[in-house]
C-alpha positions in Angstrom: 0.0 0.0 0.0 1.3 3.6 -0.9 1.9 5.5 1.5 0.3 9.3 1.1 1.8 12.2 3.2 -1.3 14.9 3.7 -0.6 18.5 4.3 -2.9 21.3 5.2 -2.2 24.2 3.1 -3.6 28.0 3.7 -2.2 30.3 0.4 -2.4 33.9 -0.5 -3.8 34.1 -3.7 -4.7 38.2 -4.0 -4.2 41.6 -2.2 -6.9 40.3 0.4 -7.8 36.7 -0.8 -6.4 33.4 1.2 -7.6 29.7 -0.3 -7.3 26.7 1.9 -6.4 22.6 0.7 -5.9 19.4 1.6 -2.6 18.5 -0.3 -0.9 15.5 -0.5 1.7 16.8 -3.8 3.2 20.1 -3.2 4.3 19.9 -6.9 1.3 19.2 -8.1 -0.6 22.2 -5.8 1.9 24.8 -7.4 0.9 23.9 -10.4 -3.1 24.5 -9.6 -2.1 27.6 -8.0 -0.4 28.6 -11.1 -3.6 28.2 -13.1 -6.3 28.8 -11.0 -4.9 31.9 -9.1 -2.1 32.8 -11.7 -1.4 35.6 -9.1 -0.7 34.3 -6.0 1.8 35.4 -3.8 2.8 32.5 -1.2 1.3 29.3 0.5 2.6 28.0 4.0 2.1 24.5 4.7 0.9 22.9 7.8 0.6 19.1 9.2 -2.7 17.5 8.2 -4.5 16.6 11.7 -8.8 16.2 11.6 -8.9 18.8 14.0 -6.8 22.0 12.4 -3.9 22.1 14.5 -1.2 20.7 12.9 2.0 22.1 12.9 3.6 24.4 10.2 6.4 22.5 8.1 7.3 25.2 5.4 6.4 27.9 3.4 6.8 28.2 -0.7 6.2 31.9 -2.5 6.0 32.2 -6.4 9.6 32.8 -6.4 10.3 30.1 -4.0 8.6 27.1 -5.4 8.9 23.1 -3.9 11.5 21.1 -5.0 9.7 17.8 -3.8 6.4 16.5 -3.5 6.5 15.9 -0.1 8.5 17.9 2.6 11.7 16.0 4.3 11.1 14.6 7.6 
């Protein structure tokens, strides 16, 4: 069985706009962001829990896209 990493996501995707996902390809959700908010400025990522309180892991901006799908650790 694969096993899926799962990220809560809140990004900035206007002057007063934020968006919020269930990721589980950071690749993949630059992408999306890139053609469904082609403006949007910068995403933090967060530990997926049921309950909203995961910790934050990273944070990507247009100019400082992923590397990997998943973040290291």
């Amino acid at each position: 069985m694969k096993t899926e990493k799962k990220y809560k996501v809140i990004a900035k995707v206007s002057s007063t706009g934020f968006v919020k996902y269930n990721v589980n390809d950071l690749l993949k959700f630059a992408v999306f962001l890139d053609r469904k908010f082609p403006s949007w400025r910068w995403f933090n990522v967060y530990r997926y829990t049921k309950d909203g309180s995961g910790e934050q892991l990273g944070n990507y901006s247009c100019k400082n896209r992923p590397s990997n799908r998943f973040i290291c650790g």
